[in-house]
C-alpha positions as CSV (number, residue, x, y, z in Angstrom):
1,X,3.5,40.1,11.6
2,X,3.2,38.8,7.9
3,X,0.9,40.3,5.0
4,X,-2.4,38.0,5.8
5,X,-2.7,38.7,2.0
6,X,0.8,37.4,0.9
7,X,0.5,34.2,-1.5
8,X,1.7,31.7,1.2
9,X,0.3,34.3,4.5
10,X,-2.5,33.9,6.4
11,X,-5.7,33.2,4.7
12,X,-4.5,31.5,1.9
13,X,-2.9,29.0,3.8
14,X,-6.0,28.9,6.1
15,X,-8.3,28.5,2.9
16,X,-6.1,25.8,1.7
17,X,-5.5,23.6,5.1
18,X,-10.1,24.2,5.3
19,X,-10.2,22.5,2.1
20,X,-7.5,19.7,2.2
21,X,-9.2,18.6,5.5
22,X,-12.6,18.6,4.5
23,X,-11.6,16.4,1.1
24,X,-9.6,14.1,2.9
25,X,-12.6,13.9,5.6
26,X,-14.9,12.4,2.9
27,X,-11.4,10.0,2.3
28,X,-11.1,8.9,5.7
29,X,-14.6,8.2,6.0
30,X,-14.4,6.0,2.9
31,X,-11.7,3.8,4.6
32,X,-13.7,3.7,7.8
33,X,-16.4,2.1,5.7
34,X,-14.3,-0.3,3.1
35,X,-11.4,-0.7,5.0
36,X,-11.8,-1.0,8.9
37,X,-15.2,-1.5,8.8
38,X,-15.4,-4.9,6.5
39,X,-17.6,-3.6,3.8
40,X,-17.8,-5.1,0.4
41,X,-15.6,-3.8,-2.2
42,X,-18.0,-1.7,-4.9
43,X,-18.7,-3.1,-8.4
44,X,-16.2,-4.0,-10.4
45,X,-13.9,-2.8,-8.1
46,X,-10.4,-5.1,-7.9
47,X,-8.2,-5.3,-4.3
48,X,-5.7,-4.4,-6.8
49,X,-7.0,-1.1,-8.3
50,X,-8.4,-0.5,-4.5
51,X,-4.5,-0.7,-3.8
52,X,-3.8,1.3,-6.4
53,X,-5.9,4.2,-5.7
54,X,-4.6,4.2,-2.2
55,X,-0.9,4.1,-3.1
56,X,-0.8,6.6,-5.3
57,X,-2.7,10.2,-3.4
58,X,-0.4,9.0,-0.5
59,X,2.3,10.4,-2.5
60,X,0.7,13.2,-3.5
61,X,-0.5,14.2,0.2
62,X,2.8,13.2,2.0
63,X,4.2,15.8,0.1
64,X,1.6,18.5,0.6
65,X,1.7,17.5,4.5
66,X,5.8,18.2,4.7
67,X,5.0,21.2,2.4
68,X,2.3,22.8,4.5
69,X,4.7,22.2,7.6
70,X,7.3,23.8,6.3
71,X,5.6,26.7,5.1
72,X,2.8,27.4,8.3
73,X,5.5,26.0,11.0
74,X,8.4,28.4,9.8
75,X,9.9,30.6,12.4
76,X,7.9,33.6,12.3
77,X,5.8,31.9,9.8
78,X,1.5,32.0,10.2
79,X,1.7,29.0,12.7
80,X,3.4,31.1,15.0
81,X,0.3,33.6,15.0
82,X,-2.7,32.0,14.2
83,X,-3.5,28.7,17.1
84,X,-6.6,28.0,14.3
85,X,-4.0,27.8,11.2
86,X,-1.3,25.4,13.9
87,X,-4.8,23.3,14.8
88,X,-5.8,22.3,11.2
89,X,-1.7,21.5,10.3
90,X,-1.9,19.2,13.3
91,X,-5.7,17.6,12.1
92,X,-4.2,17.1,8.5
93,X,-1.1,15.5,9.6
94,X,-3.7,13.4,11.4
95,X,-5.5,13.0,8.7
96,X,-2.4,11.4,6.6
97,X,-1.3,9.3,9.6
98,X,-4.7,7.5,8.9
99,X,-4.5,7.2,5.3
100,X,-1.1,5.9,5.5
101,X,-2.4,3.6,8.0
102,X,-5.3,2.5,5.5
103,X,-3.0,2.4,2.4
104,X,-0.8,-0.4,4.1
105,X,-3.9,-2.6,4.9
106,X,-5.0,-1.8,1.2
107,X,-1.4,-3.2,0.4
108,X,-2.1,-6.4,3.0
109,X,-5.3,-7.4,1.2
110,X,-3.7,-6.6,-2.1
111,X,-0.7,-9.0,-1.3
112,X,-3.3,-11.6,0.5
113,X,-5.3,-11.9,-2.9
114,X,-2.0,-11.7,-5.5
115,X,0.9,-12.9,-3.4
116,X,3.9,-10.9,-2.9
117,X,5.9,-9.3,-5.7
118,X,9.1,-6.9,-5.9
119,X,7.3,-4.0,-6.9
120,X,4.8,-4.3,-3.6
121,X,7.6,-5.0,-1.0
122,X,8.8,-1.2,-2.8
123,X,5.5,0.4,-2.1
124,X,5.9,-0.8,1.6
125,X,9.0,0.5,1.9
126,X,7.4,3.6,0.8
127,X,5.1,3.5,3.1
128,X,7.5,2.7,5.9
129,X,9.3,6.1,5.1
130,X,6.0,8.0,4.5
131,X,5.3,7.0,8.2
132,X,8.6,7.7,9.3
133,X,8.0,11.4,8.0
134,X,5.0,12.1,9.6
135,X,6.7,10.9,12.8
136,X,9.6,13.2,11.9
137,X,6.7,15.9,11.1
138,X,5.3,15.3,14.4
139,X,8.2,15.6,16.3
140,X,9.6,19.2,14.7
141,X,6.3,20.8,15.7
142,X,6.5,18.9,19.5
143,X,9.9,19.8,19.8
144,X,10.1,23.3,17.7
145,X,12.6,22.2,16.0
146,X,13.7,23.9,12.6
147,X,12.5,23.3,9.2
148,X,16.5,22.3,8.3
149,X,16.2,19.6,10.9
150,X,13.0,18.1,9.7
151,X,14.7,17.8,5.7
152,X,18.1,16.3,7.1
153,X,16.4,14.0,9.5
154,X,14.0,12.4,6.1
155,X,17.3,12.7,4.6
156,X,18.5,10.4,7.2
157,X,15.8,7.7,7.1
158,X,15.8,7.6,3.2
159,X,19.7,6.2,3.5
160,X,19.5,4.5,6.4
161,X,16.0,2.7,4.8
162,X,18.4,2.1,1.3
163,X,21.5,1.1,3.1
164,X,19.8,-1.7,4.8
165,X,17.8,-2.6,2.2
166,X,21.2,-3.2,0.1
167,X,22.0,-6.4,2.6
168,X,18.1,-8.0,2.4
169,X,17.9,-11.1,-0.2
170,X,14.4,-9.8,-1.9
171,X,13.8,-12.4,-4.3
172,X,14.2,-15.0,-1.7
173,X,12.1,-13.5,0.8
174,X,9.6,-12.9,-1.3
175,X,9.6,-16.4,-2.5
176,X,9.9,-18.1,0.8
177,X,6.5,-15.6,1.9
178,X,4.6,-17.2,-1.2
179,X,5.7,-20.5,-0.5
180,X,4.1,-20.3,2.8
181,X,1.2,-18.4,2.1
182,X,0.4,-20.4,-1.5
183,X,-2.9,-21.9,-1.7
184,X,-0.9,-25.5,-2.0
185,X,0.9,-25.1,1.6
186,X,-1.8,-22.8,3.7
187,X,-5.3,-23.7,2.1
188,X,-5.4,-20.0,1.7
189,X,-4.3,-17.3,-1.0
190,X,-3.3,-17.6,-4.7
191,X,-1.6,-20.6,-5.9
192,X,2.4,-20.3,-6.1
193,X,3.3,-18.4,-9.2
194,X,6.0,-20.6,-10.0
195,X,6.8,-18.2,-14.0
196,X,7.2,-15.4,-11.6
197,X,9.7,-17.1,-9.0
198,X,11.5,-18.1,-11.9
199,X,11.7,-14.7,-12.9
200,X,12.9,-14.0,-9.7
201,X,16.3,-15.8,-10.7
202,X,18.3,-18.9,-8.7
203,X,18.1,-17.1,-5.7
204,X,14.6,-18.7,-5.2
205,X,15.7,-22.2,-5.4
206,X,15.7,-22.7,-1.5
207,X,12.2,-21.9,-1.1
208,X,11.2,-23.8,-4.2
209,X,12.7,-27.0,-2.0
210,X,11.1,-26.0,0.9
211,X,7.2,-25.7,-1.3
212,X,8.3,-29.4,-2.7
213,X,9.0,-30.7,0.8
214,X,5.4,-29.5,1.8
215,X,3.6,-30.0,-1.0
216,X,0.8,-32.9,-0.8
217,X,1.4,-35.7,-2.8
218,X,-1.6,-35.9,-4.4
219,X,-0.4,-32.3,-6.3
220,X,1.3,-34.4,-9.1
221,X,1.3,-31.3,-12.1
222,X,2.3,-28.7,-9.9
223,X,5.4,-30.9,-8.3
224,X,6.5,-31.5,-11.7
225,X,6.2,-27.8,-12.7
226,X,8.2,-26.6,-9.4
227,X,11.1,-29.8,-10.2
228,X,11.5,-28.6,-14.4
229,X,11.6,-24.8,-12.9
230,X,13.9,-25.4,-10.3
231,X,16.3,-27.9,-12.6
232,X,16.4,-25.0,-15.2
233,X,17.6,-22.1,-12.7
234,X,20.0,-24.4,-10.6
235,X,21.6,-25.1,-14.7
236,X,21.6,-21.7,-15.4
237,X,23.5,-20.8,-11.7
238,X,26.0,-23.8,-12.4
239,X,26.6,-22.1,-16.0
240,X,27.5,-18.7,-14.7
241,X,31.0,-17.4,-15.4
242,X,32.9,-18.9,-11.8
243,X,36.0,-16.1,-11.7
244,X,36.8,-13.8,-8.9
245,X,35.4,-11.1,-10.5
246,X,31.9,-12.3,-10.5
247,X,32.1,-13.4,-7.1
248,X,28.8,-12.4,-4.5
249,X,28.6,-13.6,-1.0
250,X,24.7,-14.7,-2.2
251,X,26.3,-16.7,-5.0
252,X,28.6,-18.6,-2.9
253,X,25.8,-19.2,-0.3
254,X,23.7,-20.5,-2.9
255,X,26.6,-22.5,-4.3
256,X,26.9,-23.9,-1.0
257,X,23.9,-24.9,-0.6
258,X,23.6,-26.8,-4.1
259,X,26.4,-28.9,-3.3
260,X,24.9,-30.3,0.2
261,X,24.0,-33.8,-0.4
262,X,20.5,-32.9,0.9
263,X,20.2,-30.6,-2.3
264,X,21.9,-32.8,-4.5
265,X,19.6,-35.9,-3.6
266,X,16.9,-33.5,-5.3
């Protein structure tokens, strides 16, 4: 059996796993309140430094969680002695599965009040994979498996999360979303931010035709705005060097698509 003194033994990782619990108590209780419970945001408190504030410890703590597992789980490590020491391991991975869970509805009401951005759809994916480890966490205490499995299998996710995410169009998913979910379309929400879907380059000019198809008439000033923006990235797409070497299968999708007639008659 280990020292029970050693710097990562027995009661220091028992003092440590007391104390992470009991802070992130006070934490889940918090989102219990604000979160899940419908409570009004405190004073001068924005959905977007809410967001923050969840984003950011959910880093911090996914890392402590795989770290504690690693350490307390080993093969011969303190987990394998001490049932009290395996208990609070599985309470604070508990304990993260929840403030994951409440970090993407922080992200949800961020994105409902500020529309969707790239930067947001990346925190998602973070949290995606954050999930995805604590499932992976889960599943090497369940199944005993070793600590070298639990690091290849996050390994695994992270590439398979980055490999699919090489084939997804962001820009224009993110536009069509705010399109639908503008204040103009849905009656609900942030109007479009039409500066930062131009930002977004000429991959957003489907989704601008689709917000001018449904936007009401009566709208005059904002039609105008979405026609000059969407006239000034279809002139900057048809100015792009044309040789093979430049050639994407997004770009000549969007080319396509500019030379239907129905996008032409725009």
């Amino acid at each position: 059996m280990p020292s029970r003194n050693a710097p990562l033994g027995h009661a220091s990782l028992l003092r440590s796993l007391v104390l992470f619990n009991a802070v992130f108590a006070v934490q889940t209780l918090l989102d219990l309140v604000y979160l899940w419970g419908g409570a009004d945001l405190p004073d001068h408190m924005s959905h977007a430094e809410y967001a923050h504030r969840g984003a950011y410890p959910l880093i911090a703590t996914a890392l402590l969680a795989a770290g504690f597992v690693l350490v307390a789980m080993r093969r011969g490590g303190p987990g394998d002695y001490s049932p009290l020491i395996r208990g609070l391991v599985h309470a604070w991975i508990a304990q993260n599965v929840l403030l994951c869970l409440s970090s993407m509805l922080r992200l949800g009401l961020y994105v409902e009040a500020y529309s969707l951005t790239e930067l947001r759809v990346a925190a998602g994916l973070w949290m995606g994979l954050v999930a995805i480890g604590l499932v992976l966490i889960l599943l090497r205490i369940l199944l005993n498996r070793s600590n070298q499995w639990l690091i290849a299998a996050n390994l695994a996710s992270l590439v398979t999360v980055l490999y699919i995410s090489a084939f997804i169009n962001f820009p224009a998913f993110i536009a069509r979303f705010n399109v639908y979910h503008s204040q103009e379309i849905s009656q609900e929400g942030p109007p479009l931010d039409l500066a930062y879907l131009s930002s977004l380059g000429p991959s957003v000019i489907p989704a601008l035709d689709l917000y001018l198809s449904m936007l009401p008439e009566h709208l005059i000033d904002r039609r105008s705005e979405a026609v000059t923006v969407r006239y000034y990235l279809a002139r900057n797409f048809g100015m792009r060097r044309s040789d093979w070497r430049n050639w994407t299968f997004r770009a000549a999708r969007l080319e396509s698509y500019l030379l239907a007639p129905a996008a032409i008659a725009r």
